[in-house]
MDAnalysis code that builds the backbone (N, CA, C; Angstrom):
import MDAnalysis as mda
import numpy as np

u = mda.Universe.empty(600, n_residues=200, atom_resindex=np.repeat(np.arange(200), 3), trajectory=True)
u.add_TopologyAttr("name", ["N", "CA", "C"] * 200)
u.add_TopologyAttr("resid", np.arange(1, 201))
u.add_TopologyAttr("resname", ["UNK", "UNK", "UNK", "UNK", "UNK", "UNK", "UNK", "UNK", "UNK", "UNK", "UNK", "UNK", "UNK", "UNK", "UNK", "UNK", "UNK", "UNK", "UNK", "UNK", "UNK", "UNK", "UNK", "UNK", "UNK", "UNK", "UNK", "UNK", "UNK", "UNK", "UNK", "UNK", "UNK", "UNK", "UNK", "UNK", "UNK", "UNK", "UNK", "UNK", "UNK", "UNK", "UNK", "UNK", "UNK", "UNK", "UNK", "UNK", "UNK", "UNK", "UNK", "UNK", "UNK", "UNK", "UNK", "UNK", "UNK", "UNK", "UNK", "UNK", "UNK", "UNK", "UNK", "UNK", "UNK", "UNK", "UNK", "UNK", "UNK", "UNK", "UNK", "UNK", "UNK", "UNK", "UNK", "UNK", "UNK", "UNK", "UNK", "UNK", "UNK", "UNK", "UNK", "UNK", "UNK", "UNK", "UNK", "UNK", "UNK", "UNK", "UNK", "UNK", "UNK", "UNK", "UNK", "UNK", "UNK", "UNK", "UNK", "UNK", "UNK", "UNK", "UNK", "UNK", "UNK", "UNK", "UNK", "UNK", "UNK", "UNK", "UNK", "UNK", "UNK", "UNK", "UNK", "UNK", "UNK", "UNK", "UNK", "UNK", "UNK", "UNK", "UNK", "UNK", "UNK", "UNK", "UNK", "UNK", "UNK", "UNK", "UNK", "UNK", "UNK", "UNK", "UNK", "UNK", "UNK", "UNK", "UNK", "UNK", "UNK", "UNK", "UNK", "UNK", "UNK", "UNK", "UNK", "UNK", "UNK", "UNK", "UNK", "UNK", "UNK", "UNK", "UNK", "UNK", "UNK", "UNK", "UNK", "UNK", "UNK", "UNK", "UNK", "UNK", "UNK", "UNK", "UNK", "UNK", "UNK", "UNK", "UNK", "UNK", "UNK", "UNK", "UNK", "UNK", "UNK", "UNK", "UNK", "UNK", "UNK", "UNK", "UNK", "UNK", "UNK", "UNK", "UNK", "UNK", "UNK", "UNK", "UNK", "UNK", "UNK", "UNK", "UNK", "UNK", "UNK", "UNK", "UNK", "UNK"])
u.atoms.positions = np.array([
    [-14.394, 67.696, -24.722],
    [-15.268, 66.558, -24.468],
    [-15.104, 66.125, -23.019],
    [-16.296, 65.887, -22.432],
    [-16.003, 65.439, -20.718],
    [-15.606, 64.316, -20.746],
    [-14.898, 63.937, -19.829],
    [-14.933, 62.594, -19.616],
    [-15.765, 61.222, -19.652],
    [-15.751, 60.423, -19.933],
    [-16.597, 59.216, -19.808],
    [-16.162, 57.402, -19.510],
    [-16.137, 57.995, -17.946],
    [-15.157, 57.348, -17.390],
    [-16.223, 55.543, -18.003],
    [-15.699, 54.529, -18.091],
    [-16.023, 52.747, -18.307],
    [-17.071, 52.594, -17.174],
    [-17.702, 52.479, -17.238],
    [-18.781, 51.566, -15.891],
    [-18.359, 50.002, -15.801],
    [-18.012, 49.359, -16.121],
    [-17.534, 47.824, -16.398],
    [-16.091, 47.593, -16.532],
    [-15.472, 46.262, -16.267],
    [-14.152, 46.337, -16.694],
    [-14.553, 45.646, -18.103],
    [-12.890, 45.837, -18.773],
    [-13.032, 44.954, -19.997],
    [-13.581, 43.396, -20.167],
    [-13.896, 42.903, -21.185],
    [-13.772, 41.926, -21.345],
    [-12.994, 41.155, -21.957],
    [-12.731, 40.092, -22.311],
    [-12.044, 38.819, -22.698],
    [-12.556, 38.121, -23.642],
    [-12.113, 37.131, -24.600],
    [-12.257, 36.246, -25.324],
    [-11.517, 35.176, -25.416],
    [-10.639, 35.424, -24.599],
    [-9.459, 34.892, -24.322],
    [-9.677, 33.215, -23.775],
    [-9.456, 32.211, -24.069],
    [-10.500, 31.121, -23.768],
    [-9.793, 30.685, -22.119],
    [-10.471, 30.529, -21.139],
    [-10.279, 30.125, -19.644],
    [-10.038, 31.188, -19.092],
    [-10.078, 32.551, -19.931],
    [-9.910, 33.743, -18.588],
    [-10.879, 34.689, -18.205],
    [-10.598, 35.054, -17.578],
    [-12.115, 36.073, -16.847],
    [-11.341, 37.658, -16.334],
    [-11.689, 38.793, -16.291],
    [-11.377, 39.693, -15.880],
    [-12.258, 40.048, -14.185],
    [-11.009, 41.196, -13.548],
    [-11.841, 41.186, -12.544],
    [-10.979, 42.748, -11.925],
    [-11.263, 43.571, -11.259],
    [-10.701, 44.184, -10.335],
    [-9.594, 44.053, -9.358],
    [-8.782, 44.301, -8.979],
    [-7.895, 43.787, -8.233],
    [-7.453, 44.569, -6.917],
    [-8.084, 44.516, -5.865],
    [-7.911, 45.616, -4.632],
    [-6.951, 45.014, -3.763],
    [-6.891, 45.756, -2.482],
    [-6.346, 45.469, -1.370],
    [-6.221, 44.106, -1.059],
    [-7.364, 42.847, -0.789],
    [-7.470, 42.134, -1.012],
    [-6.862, 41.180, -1.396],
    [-6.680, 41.605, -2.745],
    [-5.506, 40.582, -3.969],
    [-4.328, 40.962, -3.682],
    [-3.517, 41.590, -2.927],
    [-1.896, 41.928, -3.097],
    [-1.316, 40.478, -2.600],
    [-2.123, 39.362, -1.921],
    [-1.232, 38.141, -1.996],
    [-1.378, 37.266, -3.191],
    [-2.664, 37.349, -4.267],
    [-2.591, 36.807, -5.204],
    [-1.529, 37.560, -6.538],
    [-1.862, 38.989, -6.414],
    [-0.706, 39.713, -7.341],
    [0.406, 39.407, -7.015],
    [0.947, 39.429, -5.748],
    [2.423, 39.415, -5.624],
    [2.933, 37.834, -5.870],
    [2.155, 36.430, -6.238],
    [2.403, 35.159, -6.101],
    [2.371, 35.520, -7.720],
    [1.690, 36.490, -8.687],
    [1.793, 36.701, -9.818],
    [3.627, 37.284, -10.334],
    [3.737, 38.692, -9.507],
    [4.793, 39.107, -9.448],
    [5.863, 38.213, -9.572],
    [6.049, 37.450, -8.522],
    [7.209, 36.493, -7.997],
    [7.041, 35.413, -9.226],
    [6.315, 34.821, -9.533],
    [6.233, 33.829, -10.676],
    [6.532, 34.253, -12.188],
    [6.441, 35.458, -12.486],
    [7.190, 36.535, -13.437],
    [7.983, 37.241, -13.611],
    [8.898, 36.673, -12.718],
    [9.977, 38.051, -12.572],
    [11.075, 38.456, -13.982],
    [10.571, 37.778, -15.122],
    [11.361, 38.162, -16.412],
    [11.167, 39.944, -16.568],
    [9.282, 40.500, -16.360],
    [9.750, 41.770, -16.644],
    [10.590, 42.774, -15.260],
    [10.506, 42.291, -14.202],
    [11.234, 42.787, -13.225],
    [13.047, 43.007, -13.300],
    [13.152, 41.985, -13.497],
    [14.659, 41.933, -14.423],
    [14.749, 42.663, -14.869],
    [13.895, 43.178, -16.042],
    [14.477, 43.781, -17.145],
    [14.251, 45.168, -17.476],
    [12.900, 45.954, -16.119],
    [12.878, 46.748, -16.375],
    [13.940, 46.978, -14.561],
    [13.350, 46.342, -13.253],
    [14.234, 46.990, -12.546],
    [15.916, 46.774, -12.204],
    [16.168, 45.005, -12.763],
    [17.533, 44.717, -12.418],
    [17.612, 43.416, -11.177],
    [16.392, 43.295, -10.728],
    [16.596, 42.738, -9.632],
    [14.702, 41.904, -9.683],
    [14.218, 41.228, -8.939],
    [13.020, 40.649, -9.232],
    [12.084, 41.814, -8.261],
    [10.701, 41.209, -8.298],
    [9.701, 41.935, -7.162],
    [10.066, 41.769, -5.746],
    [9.886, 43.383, -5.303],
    [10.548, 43.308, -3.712],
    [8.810, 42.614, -3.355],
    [8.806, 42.221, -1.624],
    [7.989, 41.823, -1.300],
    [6.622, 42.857, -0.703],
    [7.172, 43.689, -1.059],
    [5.581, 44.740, -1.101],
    [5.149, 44.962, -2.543],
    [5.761, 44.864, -3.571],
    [6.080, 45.193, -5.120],
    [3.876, 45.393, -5.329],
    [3.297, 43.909, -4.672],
    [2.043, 44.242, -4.927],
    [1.070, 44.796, -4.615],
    [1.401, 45.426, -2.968],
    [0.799, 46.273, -2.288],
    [0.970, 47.430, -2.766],
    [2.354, 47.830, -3.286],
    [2.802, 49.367, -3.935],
    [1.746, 49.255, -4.864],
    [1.942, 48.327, -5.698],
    [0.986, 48.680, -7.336],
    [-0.181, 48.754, -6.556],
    [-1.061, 48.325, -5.736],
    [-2.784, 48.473, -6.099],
    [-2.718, 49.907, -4.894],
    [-1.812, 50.698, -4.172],
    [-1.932, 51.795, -3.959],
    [-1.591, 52.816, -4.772],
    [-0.768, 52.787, -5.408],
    [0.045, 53.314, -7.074],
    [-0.903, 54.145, -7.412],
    [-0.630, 55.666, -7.493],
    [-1.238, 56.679, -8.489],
    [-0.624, 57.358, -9.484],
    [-0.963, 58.009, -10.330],
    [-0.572, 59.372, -10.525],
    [0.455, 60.124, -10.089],
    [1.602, 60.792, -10.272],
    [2.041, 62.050, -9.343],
    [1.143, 62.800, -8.607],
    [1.564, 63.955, -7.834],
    [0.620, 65.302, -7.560],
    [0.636, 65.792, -8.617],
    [-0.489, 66.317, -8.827],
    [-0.328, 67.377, -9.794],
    [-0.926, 67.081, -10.862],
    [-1.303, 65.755, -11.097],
    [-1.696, 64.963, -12.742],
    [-2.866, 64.516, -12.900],
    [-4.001, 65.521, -13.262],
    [-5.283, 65.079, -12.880],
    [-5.112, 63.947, -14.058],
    [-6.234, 63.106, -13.305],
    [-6.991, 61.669, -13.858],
    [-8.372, 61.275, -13.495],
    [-9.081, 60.885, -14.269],
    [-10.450, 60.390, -13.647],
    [-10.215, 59.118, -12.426],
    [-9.715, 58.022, -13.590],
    [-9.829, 56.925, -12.689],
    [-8.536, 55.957, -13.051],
    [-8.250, 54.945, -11.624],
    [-7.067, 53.598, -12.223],
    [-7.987, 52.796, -12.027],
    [-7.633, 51.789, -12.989],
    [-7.893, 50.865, -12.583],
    [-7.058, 49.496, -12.764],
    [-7.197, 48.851, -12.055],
    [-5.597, 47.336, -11.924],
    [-7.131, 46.299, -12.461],
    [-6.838, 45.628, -13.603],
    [-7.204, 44.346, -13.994],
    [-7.096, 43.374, -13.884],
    [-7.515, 42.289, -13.622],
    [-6.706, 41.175, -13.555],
    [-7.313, 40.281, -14.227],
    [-6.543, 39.212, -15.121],
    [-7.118, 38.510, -16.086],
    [-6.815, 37.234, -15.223],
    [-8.015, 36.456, -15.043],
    [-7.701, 35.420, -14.032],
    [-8.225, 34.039, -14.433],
    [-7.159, 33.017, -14.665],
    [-7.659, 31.485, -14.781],
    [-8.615, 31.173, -14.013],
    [-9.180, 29.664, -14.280],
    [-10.457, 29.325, -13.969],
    [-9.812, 28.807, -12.142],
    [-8.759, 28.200, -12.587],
    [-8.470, 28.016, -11.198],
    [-7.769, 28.751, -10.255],
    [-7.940, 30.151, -10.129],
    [-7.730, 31.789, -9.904],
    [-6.413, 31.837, -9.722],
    [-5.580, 31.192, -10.907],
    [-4.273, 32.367, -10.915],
    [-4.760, 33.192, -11.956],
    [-3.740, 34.393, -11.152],
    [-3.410, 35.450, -12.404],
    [-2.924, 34.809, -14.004],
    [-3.329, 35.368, -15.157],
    [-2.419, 35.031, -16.024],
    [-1.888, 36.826, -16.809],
    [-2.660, 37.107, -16.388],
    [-2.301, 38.757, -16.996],
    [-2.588, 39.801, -15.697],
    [-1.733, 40.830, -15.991],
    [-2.197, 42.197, -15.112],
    [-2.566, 43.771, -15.948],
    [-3.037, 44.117, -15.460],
    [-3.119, 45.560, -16.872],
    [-3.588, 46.714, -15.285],
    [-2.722, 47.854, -15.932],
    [-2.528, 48.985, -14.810],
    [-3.099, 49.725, -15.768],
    [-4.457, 50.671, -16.102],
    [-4.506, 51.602, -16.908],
    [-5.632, 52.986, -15.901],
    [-4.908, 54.148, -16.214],
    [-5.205, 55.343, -15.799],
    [-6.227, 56.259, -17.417],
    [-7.300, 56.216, -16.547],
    [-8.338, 57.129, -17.537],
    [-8.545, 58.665, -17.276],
    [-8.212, 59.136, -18.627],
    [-8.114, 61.003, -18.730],
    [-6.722, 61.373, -17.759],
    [-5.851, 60.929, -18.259],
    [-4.877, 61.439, -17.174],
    [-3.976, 62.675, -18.137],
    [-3.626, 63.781, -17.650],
    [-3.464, 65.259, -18.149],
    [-4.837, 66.068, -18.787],
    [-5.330, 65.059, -19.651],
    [-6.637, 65.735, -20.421],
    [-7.581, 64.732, -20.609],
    [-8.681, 64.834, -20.311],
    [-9.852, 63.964, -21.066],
    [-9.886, 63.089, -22.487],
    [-9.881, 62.105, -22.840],
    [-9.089, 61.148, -23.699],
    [-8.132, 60.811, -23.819],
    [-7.349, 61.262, -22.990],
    [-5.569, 60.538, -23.060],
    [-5.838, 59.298, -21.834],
    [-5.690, 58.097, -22.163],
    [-5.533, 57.115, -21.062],
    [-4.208, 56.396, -21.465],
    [-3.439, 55.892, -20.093],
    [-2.474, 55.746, -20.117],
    [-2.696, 54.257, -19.416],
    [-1.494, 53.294, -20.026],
    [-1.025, 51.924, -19.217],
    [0.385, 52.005, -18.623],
    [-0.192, 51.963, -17.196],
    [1.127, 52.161, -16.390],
    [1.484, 50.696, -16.386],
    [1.322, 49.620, -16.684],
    [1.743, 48.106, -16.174],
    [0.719, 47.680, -17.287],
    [1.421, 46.242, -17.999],
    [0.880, 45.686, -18.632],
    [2.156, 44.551, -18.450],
    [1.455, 43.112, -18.053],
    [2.089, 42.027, -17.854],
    [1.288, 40.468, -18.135],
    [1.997, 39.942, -19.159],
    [1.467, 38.789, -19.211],
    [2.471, 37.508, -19.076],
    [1.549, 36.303, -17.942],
    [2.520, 35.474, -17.855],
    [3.709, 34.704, -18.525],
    [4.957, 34.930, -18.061],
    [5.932, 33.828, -19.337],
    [5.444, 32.747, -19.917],
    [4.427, 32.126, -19.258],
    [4.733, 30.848, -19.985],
    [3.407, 31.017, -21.057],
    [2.688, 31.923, -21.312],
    [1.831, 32.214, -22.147],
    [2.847, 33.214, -23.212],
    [3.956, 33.554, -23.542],
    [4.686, 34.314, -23.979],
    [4.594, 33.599, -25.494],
    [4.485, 34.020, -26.767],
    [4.415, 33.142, -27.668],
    [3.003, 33.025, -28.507],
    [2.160, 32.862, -27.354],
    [0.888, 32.501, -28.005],
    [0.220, 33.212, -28.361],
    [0.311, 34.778, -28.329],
    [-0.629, 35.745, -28.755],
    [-1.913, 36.116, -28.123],
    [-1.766, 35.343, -26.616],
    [-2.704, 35.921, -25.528],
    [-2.372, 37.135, -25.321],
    [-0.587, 38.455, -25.249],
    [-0.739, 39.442, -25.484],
    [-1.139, 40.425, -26.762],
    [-1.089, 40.174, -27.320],
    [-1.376, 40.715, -28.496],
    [-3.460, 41.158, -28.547],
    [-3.913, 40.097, -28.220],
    [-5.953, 39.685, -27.849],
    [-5.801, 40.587, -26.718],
    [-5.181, 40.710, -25.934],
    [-5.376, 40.737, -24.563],
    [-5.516, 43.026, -24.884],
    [-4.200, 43.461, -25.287],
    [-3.963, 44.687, -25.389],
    [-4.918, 45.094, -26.551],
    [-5.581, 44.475, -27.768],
    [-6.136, 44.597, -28.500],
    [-8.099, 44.672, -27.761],
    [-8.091, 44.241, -26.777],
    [-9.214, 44.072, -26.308],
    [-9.345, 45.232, -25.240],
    [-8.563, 45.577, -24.471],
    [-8.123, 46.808, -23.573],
    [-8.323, 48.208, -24.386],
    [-7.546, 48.257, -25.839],
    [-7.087, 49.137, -26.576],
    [-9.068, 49.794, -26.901],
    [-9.886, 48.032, -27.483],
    [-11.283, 48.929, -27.650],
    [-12.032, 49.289, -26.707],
    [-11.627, 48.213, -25.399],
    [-12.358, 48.930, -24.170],
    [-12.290, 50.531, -23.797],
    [-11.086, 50.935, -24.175],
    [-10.854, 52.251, -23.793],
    [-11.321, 53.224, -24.876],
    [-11.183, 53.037, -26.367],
    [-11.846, 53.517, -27.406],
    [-13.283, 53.807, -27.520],
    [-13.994, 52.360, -26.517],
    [-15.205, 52.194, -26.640],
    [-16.018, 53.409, -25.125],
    [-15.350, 53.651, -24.482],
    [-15.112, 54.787, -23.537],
    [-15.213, 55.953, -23.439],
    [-14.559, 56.265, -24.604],
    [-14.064, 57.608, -24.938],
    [-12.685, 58.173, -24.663],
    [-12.089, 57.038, -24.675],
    [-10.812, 57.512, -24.848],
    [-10.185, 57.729, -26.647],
    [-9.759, 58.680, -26.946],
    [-8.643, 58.736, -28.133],
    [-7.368, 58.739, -28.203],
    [-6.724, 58.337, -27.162],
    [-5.238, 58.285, -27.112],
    [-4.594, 56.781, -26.121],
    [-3.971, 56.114, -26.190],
    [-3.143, 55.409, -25.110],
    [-1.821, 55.632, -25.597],
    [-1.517, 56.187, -23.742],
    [-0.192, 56.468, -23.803],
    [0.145, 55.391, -22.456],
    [1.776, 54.957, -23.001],
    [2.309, 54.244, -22.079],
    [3.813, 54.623, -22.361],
    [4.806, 54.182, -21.264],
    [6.648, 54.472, -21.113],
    [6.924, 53.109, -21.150],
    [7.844, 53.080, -22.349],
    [8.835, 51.954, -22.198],
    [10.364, 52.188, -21.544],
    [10.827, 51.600, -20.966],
    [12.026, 51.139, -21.151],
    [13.010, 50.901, -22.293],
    [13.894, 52.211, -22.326],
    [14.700, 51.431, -23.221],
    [15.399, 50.869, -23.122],
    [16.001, 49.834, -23.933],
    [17.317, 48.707, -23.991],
    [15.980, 47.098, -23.654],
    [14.663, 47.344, -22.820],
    [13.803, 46.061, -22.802],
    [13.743, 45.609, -24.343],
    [13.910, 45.239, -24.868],
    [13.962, 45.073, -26.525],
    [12.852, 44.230, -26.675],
    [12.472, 43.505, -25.339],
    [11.202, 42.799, -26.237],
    [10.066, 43.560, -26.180],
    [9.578, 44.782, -25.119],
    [8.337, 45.612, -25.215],
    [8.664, 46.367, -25.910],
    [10.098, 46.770, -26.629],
    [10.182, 47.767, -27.424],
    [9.800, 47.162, -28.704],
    [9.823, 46.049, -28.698],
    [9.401, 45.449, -30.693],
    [7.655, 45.376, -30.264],
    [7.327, 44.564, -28.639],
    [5.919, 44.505, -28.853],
    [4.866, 45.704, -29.202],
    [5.282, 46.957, -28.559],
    [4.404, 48.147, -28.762],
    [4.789, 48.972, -30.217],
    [5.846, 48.757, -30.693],
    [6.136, 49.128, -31.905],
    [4.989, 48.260, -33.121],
    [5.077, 47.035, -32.973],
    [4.655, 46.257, -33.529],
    [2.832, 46.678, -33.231],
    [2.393, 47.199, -32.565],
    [0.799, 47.727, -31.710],
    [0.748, 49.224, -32.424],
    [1.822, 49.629, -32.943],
    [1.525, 50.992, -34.014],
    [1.771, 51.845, -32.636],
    [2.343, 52.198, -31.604],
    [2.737, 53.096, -30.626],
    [3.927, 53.790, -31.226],
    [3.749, 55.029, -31.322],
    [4.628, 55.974, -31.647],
    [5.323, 56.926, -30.838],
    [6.854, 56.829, -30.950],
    [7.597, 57.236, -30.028],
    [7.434, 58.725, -30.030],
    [7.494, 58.774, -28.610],
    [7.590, 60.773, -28.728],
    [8.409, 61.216, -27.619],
    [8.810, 61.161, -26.621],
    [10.027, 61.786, -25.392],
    [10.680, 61.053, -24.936],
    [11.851, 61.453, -24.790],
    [12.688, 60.616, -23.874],
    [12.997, 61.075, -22.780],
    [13.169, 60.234, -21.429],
    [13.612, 60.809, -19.926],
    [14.069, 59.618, -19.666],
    [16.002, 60.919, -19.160],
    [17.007, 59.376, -18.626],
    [16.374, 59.626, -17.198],
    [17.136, 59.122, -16.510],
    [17.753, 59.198, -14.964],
    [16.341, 58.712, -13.939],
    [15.830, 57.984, -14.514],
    [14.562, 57.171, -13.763],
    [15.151, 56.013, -13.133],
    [14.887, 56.062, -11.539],
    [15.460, 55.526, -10.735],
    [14.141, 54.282, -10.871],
    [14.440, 52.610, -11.439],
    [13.508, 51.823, -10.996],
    [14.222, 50.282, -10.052],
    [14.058, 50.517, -9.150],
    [14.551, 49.439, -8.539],
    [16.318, 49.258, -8.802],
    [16.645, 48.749, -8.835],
    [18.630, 48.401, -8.759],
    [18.762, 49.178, -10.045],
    [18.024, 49.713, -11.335],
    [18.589, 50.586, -12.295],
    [17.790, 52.151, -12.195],
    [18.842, 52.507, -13.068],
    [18.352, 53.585, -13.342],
    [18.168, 53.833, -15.197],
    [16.822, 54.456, -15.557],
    [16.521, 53.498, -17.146],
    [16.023, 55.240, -17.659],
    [16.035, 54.842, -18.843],
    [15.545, 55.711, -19.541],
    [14.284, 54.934, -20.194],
    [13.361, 56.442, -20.020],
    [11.828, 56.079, -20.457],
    [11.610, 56.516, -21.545],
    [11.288, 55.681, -22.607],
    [10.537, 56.493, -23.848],
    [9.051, 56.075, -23.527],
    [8.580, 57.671, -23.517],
    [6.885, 57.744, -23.836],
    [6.425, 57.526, -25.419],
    [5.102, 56.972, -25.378],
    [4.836, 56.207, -26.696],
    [3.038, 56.478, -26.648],
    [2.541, 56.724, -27.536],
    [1.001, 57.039, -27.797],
    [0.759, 56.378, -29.216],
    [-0.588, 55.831, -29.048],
    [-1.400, 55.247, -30.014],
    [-2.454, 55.858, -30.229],
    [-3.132, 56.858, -31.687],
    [-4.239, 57.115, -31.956],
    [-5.264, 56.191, -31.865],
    [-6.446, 55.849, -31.104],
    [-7.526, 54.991, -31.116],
    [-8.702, 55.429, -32.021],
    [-8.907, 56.855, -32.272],
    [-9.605, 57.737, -32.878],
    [-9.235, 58.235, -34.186],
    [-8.182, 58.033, -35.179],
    [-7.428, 58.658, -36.426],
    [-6.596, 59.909, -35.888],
    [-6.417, 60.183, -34.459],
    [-5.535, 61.573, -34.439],
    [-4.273, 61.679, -34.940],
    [-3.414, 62.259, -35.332],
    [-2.321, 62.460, -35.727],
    [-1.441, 62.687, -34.144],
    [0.349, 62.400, -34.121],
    [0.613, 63.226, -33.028],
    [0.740, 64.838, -32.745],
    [0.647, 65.000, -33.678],
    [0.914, 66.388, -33.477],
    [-0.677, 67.090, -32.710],
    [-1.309, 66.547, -32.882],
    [-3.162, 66.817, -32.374],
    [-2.909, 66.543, -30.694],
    [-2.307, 65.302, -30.533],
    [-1.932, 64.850, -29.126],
    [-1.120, 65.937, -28.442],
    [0.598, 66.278, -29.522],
    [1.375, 66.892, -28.545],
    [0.572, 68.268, -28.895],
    [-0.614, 69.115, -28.638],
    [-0.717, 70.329, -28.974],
    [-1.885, 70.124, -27.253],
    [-2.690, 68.798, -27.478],
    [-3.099, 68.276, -25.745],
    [-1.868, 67.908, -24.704],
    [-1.054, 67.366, -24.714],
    [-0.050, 67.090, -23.681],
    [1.033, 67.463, -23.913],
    [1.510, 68.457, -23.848],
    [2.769, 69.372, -24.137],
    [4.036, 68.709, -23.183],
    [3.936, 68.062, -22.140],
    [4.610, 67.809, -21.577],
    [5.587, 66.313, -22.536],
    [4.905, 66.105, -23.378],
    [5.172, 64.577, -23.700],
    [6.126, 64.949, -25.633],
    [6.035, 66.923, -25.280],
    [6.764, 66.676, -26.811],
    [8.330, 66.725, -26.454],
    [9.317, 66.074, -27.999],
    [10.201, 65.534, -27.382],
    [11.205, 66.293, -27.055],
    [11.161, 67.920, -27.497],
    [11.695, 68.941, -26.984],
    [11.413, 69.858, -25.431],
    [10.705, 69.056, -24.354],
    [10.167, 69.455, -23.873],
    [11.187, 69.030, -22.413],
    [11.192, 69.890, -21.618],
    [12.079, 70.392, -20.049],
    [12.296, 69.242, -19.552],
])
């Protein structure tokens, strides 16, 4: 199946927020996001956002080597334009229907209310509604709270890789995929071989 990359970003229902693109532009509104969140920085790097942290993300690709259609950085933005959410997601990346969330962040003090839960649930059909059949994203292990949230989202564990250098740690990544389409994993790991858990 070819690709069929979104013409639009997602939308929202989310009451006072709006979605939008987030370029060059925004790296002083992302990074005033960054710095005002630094719970997941902690916990995935050890230390908070360095002061490029938001310029890196909206240049942020892919490796070499890893075809993808498209990124795109979201930004879910109050009426009075702060950030309250960020979403990093890469479309067709290894194969056509696998889309991946490299970053998904929602503000602490919305933590609780189930603005993440709407928020990834609304992303999840944007990308379904696309043509995507897979989201794949890497947790962190030992983060215990994205490890109950994506568990809890039906993401199913499949590889592990230690020795990932992120900021002051070094973490081990479990990769995790969600059927959007009824696939099984085994349908997935027979498309992305790289991601089964016996794999180099």
């Amino acid at each position: 199946m070819p690709p069929r990359p979104p013409v639009s970003l997602p939308s929202t229902a989310v009451a006072g927020l709006a979605t939008r693109e987030l370029g060059v532009a925004d790296a002083p509104l992302l990074q005033r996001f960054f710095d005002e969140n630094a719970a997941y920085f902690m916990a995935v790097q050890g230390e908070p956002a360095g002061p490029s942290e938001a310029r890196d993300e909206i240049a942020s690709l892919p490796p070499a080597g890893w075809p993808f259609t498209r990124k795109w950085l979201v930004g879910y933005v109050e009426a009075g334009g702060r950030l309250a959410a960020v979403a990093h997601v890469v479309t067709d990346l290894f194969v056509p229907g696998v889309w991946h969330i490299g970053l998904f962040i929602v503000a602490s003090s919305r933590h609780g209310s189930g603005d993440a839960q709407a928020l990834i649930g609304e992303l999840e059909a944007w990308a379904r509604d696309s043509g995507a059949e897979w989201m794949r994203l890497g947790v962190v292990e030992g983060n215990l709270r994205a490890e109950r949230f994506w568990a809890a989202r039906a993401y199913l564990p499949l590889r592990t890789r230690g020795g990932v250098v992120m900021g002051a740690r070094t973490n081990v990544i479990r990769t995790m995929v969600k059927p959007l389409a009824g696939g099984e994993p085994a349908s997935y790991l027979g498309l992305v071989e790289r991601d089964r858990p016996d794999a180099a």
